[in-house]
C-alpha positions in Angstrom: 94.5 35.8 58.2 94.5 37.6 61.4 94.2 41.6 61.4 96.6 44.1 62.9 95.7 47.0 64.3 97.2 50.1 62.7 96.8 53.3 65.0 95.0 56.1 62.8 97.1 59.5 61.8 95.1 62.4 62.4 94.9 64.3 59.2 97.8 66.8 59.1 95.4 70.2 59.5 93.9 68.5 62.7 97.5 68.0 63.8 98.1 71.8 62.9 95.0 72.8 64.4 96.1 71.2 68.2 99.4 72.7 68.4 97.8 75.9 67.4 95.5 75.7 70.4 98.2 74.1 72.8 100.3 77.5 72.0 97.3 79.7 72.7 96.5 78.3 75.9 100.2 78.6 77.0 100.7 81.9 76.4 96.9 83.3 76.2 96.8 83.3 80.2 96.2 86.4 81.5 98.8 87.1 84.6 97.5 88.0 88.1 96.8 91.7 88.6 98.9 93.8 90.3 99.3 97.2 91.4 99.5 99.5 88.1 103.0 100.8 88.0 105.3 101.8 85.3 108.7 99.4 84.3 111.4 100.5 85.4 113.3 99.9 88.7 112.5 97.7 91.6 112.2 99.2 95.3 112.3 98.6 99.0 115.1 96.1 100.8 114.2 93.0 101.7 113.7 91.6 105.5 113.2 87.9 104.8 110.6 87.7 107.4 108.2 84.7 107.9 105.0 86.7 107.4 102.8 83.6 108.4 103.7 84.1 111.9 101.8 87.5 112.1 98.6 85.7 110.6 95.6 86.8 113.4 97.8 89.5 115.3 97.4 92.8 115.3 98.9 95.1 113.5 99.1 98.8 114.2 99.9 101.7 111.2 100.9 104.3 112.8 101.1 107.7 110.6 99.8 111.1 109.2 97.1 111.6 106.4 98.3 108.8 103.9 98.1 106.0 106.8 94.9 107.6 107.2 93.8 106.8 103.8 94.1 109.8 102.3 92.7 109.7 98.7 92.2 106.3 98.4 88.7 105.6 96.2 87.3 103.5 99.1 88.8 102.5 102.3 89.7 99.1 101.3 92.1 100.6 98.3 94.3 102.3 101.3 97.4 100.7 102.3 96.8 99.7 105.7 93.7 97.6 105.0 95.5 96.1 102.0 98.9 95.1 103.7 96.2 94.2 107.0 94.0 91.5 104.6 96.8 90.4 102.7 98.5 89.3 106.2 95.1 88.2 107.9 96.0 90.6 110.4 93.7 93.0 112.6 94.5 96.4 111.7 94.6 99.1 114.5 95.0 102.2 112.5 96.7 105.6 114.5 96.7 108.5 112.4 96.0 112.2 111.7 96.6 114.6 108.9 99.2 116.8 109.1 100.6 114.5 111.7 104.8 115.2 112.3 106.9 112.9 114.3 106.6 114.7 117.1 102.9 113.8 117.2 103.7 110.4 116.9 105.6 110.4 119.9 101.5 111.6 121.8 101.1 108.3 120.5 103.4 105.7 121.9 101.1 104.6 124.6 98.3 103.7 122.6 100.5 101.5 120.0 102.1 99.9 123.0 99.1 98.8 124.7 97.7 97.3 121.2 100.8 94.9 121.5 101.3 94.7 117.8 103.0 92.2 116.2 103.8 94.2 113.2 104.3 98.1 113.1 104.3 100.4 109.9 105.6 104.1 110.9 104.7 106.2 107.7 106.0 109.7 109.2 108.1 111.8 107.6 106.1 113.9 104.8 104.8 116.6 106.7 108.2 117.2 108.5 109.9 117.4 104.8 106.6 119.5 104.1 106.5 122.0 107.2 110.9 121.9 107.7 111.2 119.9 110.9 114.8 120.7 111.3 116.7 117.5 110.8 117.7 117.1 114.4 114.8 117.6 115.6 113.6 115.2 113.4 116.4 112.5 114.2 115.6 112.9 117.8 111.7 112.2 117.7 112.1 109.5 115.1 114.6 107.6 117.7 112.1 107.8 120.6 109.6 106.3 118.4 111.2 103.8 116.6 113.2 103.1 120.5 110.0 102.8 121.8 108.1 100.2 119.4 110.7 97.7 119.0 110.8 94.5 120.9 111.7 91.0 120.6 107.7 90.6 119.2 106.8 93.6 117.6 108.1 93.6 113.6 108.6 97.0 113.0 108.8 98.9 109.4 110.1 102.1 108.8 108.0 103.9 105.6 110.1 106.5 104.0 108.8 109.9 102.8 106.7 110.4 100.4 107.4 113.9 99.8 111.1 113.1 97.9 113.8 114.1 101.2 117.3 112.6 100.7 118.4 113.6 104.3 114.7 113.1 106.1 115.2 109.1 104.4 118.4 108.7 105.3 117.7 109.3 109.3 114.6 107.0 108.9 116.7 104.3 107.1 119.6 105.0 109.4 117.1 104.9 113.0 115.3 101.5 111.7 118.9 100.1 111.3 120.3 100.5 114.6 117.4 98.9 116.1 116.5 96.0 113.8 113.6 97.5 111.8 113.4 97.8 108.3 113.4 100.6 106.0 110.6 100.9 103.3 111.8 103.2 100.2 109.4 105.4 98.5 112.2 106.9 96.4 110.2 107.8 92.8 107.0 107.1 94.1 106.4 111.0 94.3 107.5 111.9 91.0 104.7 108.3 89.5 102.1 110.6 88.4 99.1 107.7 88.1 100.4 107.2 92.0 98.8 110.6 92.6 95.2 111.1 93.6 92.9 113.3 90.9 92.8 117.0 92.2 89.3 117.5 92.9 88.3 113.5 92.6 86.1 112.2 94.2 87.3 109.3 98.0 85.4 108.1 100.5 87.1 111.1 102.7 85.8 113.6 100.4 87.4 115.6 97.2 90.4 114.5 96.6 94.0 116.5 95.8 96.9 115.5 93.6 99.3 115.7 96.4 98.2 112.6 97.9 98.2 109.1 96.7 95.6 107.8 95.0 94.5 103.9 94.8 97.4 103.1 93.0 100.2 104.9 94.9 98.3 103.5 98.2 98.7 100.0 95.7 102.3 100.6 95.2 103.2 101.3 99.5 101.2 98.2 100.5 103.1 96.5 97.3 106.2 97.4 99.1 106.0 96.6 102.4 104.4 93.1 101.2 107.4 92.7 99.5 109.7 93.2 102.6 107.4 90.6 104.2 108.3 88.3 101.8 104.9 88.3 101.1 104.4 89.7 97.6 106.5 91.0 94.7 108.2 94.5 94.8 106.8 97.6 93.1 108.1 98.5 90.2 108.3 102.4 89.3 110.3 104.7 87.6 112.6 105.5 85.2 114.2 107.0 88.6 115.4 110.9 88.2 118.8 111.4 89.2 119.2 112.6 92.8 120.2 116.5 91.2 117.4 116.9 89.1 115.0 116.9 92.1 113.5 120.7 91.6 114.4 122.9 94.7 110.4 123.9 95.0 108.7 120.1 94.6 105.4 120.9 92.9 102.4 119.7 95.1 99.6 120.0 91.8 99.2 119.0 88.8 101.0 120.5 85.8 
Protein backbone atom coordinates (compact mmCIF):
# COMPACT_ATOMS: atom_id res chain seq x y z
CA UNK A 1 0.00 0.00 0.00
CA UNK A 2 1.66 3.20 -0.92
CA UNK A 3 1.80 6.11 1.77
CA UNK A 4 0.42 9.66 1.50
CA UNK A 5 1.88 12.35 2.78
CA UNK A 6 -0.29 14.32 5.31
CA UNK A 7 1.14 17.87 6.04
CA UNK A 8 1.47 18.18 9.95
CA UNK A 9 -0.91 20.88 11.97
CA UNK A 10 1.00 22.75 14.30
CA UNK A 11 -0.50 22.37 17.66
CA UNK A 12 -3.07 25.16 18.15
CA UNK A 13 -0.96 27.16 21.08
CA UNK A 14 2.10 27.20 18.56
CA UNK A 15 -0.40 28.63 16.02
CA UNK A 16 -1.43 31.17 18.87
CA UNK A 17 1.88 31.79 19.80
CA UNK A 18 3.04 33.07 15.88
CA UNK A 19 0.29 35.41 15.38
CA UNK A 20 1.03 36.75 18.83
CA UNK A 21 4.55 37.54 17.59
CA UNK A 22 3.56 38.55 14.03
CA UNK A 23 1.29 41.36 15.80
CA UNK A 24 4.16 42.45 18.09
CA UNK A 25 6.54 42.94 15.40
CA UNK A 26 4.01 45.01 13.41
CA UNK A 27 3.14 47.35 15.68
CA UNK A 28 6.24 47.00 18.35
CA UNK A 29 8.44 49.21 15.81
CA UNK A 30 9.51 52.16 17.21
CA UNK A 31 8.95 55.23 14.67
CA UNK A 32 11.84 57.49 13.56
CA UNK A 33 12.56 60.36 15.90
CA UNK A 34 11.67 63.59 15.26
CA UNK A 35 11.83 66.95 16.68
CA UNK A 36 9.91 66.87 20.12
CA UNK A 37 6.81 68.89 19.65
CA UNK A 38 3.38 68.93 21.08
CA UNK A 39 0.06 67.66 18.73
CA UNK A 40 -1.72 70.05 17.61
CA UNK A 41 -1.56 72.01 14.32
CA UNK A 42 0.63 71.69 11.40
CA UNK A 43 2.83 74.83 10.13
CA UNK A 44 4.65 76.49 7.34
CA UNK A 45 3.31 76.48 3.42
CA UNK A 46 4.56 74.35 1.19
CA UNK A 47 7.01 75.30 -1.91
CA UNK A 48 7.18 71.97 -3.68
CA UNK A 49 10.83 72.40 -4.40
CA UNK A 50 13.14 69.61 -5.70
CA UNK A 51 15.58 69.86 -2.78
CA UNK A 52 18.05 67.34 -4.49
CA UNK A 53 19.13 69.92 -6.78
CA UNK A 54 20.69 71.99 -3.94
CA UNK A 55 22.76 68.74 -2.84
CA UNK A 56 26.69 70.22 -2.68
CA UNK A 57 25.78 74.08 -3.08
CA UNK A 58 26.01 76.44 -0.71
CA UNK A 59 23.75 77.59 1.31
CA UNK A 60 23.86 80.93 3.11
CA UNK A 61 21.60 81.69 6.64
CA UNK A 62 21.44 84.92 6.90
CA UNK A 63 20.05 86.27 10.42
CA UNK A 64 20.32 87.70 14.10
CA UNK A 65 21.22 85.64 17.29
CA UNK A 66 18.97 82.49 16.61
CA UNK A 67 20.73 81.88 12.99
CA UNK A 68 23.62 82.28 15.07
CA UNK A 69 22.76 79.46 17.17
CA UNK A 70 21.62 81.02 19.98
CA UNK A 71 21.01 78.43 22.82
CA UNK A 72 21.35 75.50 21.02
CA UNK A 73 23.17 72.59 23.34
CA UNK A 74 25.89 72.18 20.77
CA UNK A 75 26.39 73.70 17.44
CA UNK A 76 25.10 70.86 15.52
CA UNK A 77 21.46 71.05 17.36
CA UNK A 78 21.08 74.77 15.71
CA UNK A 79 19.07 75.12 12.66
CA UNK A 80 21.35 76.09 10.15
CA UNK A 81 23.65 73.08 10.48
CA UNK A 82 20.64 70.86 10.68
CA UNK A 83 18.68 72.14 7.57
CA UNK A 84 22.67 72.44 5.97
CA UNK A 85 23.36 68.35 6.62
CA UNK A 86 19.98 67.28 5.99
CA UNK A 87 20.38 69.00 2.35
CA UNK A 88 24.24 67.99 1.95
CA UNK A 89 24.71 71.51 1.54
CA UNK A 90 27.73 73.82 2.65
CA UNK A 91 26.53 76.22 5.13
CA UNK A 92 27.87 79.90 5.00
CA UNK A 93 26.38 81.24 8.17
CA UNK A 94 25.89 85.48 8.41
CA UNK A 95 24.71 86.44 11.61
CA UNK A 96 24.88 88.66 14.75
CA UNK A 97 22.90 89.15 17.89
CA UNK A 98 20.71 91.81 18.09
CA UNK A 99 20.94 91.91 14.40
CA UNK A 100 17.66 94.19 12.73
CA UNK A 101 16.96 94.23 9.06
CA UNK A 102 18.62 97.04 8.56
CA UNK A 103 21.90 95.30 9.44
CA UNK A 104 21.09 92.70 7.12
CA UNK A 105 21.05 95.05 4.37
CA UNK A 106 25.48 95.73 5.69
CA UNK A 107 25.21 92.31 4.46
CA UNK A 108 24.07 91.88 1.01
CA UNK A 109 27.45 91.81 -0.58
CA UNK A 110 28.87 89.09 1.30
CA UNK A 111 25.60 86.73 0.67
CA UNK A 112 25.90 87.71 -3.02
CA UNK A 113 29.38 86.90 -3.54
CA UNK A 114 28.73 83.24 -1.73
CA UNK A 115 26.38 82.59 -4.75
CA UNK A 116 23.96 80.56 -2.69
CA UNK A 117 21.80 78.31 -3.98
CA UNK A 118 19.48 78.45 -1.10
CA UNK A 119 18.91 81.43 1.34
CA UNK A 120 17.18 81.38 4.87
CA UNK A 121 16.48 85.15 6.06
CA UNK A 122 15.53 84.70 9.81
CA UNK A 123 15.16 88.60 10.63
CA UNK A 124 12.46 90.02 12.19
CA UNK A 125 12.61 89.37 16.14
CA UNK A 126 14.70 92.12 17.21
CA UNK A 127 12.72 94.62 15.09
CA UNK A 128 9.34 93.26 16.78
CA UNK A 129 11.73 93.42 20.03
CA UNK A 130 13.36 97.06 19.67
CA UNK A 131 9.85 98.61 17.47
CA UNK A 132 11.28 99.00 14.02
CA UNK A 133 8.49 100.99 12.78
CA UNK A 134 6.68 98.88 10.29
CA UNK A 135 7.72 100.96 7.25
CA UNK A 136 10.77 101.04 8.04
CA UNK A 137 10.78 97.62 8.35
CA UNK A 138 8.82 96.94 5.01
CA UNK A 139 11.39 98.96 3.25
CA UNK A 140 14.66 97.17 4.48
CA UNK A 141 13.00 93.82 4.18
CA UNK A 142 12.33 94.59 0.31
CA UNK A 143 15.95 95.60 -0.38
CA UNK A 144 16.95 92.39 1.07
CA UNK A 145 14.73 89.98 -0.13
CA UNK A 146 15.07 92.29 -3.85
CA UNK A 147 18.52 91.83 -3.56
CA UNK A 148 18.93 87.83 -2.92
CA UNK A 149 16.50 86.57 -5.33
CA UNK A 150 17.50 85.24 -8.68
CA UNK A 151 16.72 82.73 -11.15
CA UNK A 152 19.36 80.27 -8.88
CA UNK A 153 19.23 81.42 -5.53
CA UNK A 154 15.97 79.53 -3.52
CA UNK A 155 15.24 81.99 -1.10
CA UNK A 156 13.09 81.45 2.28
CA UNK A 157 11.59 83.93 4.27
CA UNK A 158 11.65 82.81 8.32
CA UNK A 159 9.02 84.59 10.19
CA UNK A 160 9.45 86.13 13.71
CA UNK A 161 9.90 84.44 16.45
CA UNK A 162 8.90 86.98 18.82
CA UNK A 163 4.79 86.53 18.00
CA UNK A 164 4.16 89.95 15.38
CA UNK A 165 0.97 89.71 13.31
CA UNK A 166 1.96 92.89 11.21
CA UNK A 167 5.99 92.34 11.21
CA UNK A 168 4.81 88.46 9.56
CA UNK A 169 2.54 89.73 7.41
CA UNK A 170 5.24 92.16 5.51
CA UNK A 171 7.73 89.17 5.53
CA UNK A 172 5.06 86.89 4.05
CA UNK A 173 3.77 89.59 1.80
CA UNK A 174 7.80 90.70 0.47
CA UNK A 175 8.73 86.83 -0.06
CA UNK A 176 5.47 86.69 -2.22
CA UNK A 177 6.02 89.32 -4.64
CA UNK A 178 9.34 87.99 -5.51
CA UNK A 179 8.91 84.27 -5.55
CA UNK A 180 10.27 83.27 -2.09
CA UNK A 181 8.63 81.51 0.43
CA UNK A 182 7.36 82.36 3.71
CA UNK A 183 8.31 80.07 6.80
CA UNK A 184 5.66 80.46 9.75
CA UNK A 185 6.69 80.41 13.26
CA UNK A 186 3.20 81.29 14.45
CA UNK A 187 3.03 79.31 18.10
CA UNK A 188 6.38 78.45 18.16
CA UNK A 189 6.96 81.30 20.85
CA UNK A 190 4.30 80.52 23.04
CA UNK A 191 5.93 76.09 22.88
CA UNK A 192 7.55 76.32 26.16
CA UNK A 193 10.00 72.94 25.64
CA UNK A 194 11.00 75.20 22.29
CA UNK A 195 12.53 77.64 24.78
CA UNK A 196 16.16 77.36 25.94
CA UNK A 197 16.58 76.84 30.07
CA UNK A 198 17.30 80.32 31.73
CA UNK A 199 20.62 79.92 32.99
CA UNK A 200 21.46 76.40 31.01
CA UNK A 201 24.13 75.57 30.01
CA UNK A 202 25.23 75.91 25.25
CA UNK A 203 28.14 75.79 23.62
CA UNK A 204 27.79 79.83 23.47
CA UNK A 205 27.64 80.07 27.15
CA UNK A 206 24.55 80.32 29.77
CA UNK A 207 21.73 80.15 28.24
CA UNK A 208 18.17 82.33 28.52
CA UNK A 209 14.64 81.34 28.13
CA UNK A 210 13.97 83.80 25.50
CA UNK A 211 15.80 81.94 22.96
CA UNK A 212 15.19 78.59 21.42
CA UNK A 213 16.61 75.84 22.75
CA UNK A 214 17.50 72.34 20.80
CA UNK A 215 14.10 71.72 20.22
CA UNK A 216 12.70 75.04 18.98
CA UNK A 217 16.10 75.22 16.83
CA UNK A 218 14.52 71.30 15.90
CA UNK A 219 11.18 72.66 15.15
CA UNK A 220 12.67 75.85 12.51
CA UNK A 221 14.93 73.45 10.72
CA UNK A 222 11.70 70.96 10.81
CA UNK A 223 9.96 73.64 9.06
CA UNK A 224 11.86 74.84 6.50
CA UNK A 225 12.73 71.03 5.60
CA UNK A 226 9.26 70.69 5.18
CA UNK A 227 8.94 73.58 2.61
CA UNK A 228 11.73 71.80 0.84
CA UNK A 229 9.80 68.91 0.49
CA UNK A 230 12.31 67.41 2.33
CA UNK A 231 10.88 66.39 5.76
CA UNK A 232 7.56 66.46 7.50
CA UNK A 233 6.06 69.68 8.99
CA UNK A 234 6.33 70.62 12.76
CA UNK A 235 3.69 70.12 14.61
CA UNK A 236 2.92 72.64 17.65
CA UNK A 237 0.26 74.11 19.43
CA UNK A 238 -2.95 74.05 20.58
CA UNK A 239 -2.57 77.59 18.67
CA UNK A 240 -3.84 80.81 20.99
CA UNK A 241 -6.24 82.81 19.24
CA UNK A 242 -4.75 85.87 17.62
CA UNK A 243 -6.52 88.21 20.73
CA UNK A 244 -5.27 86.53 23.47
CA UNK A 245 -1.64 87.34 22.54
CA UNK A 246 -0.76 89.54 25.93
CA UNK A 247 0.08 93.23 25.09
CA UNK A 248 3.57 92.84 27.11
CA UNK A 249 4.95 89.20 25.65
CA UNK A 250 6.79 87.79 28.59
CA UNK A 251 10.56 87.09 27.63
CA UNK A 252 11.19 84.57 31.05
CA UNK A 253 9.96 82.03 32.55
CA UNK A 254 6.89 82.00 34.67
Amino acid sequence: MGSTAIPLRAPRVVTYLIWILLVVLSVGQPAAKGPAMAPSEVLGVHANADHARLQGKVYVALGDSISAGRYATAQDDTFPVLVAEKLGMNLNLVARSGARAGWGIQQLSVVQAAQPALVTIELGTNDVGFYTPPATFAAQYETIVNAVTGPHTQVLCVGSWLPSTSIDAIIADTCQRHGATFVSLTGFYGVNDFHAADGGSSYLGHSDWFHPGDQGHAAIAAAILSVLGAGPAPVVGPLPSASSFPDVIRTHPK
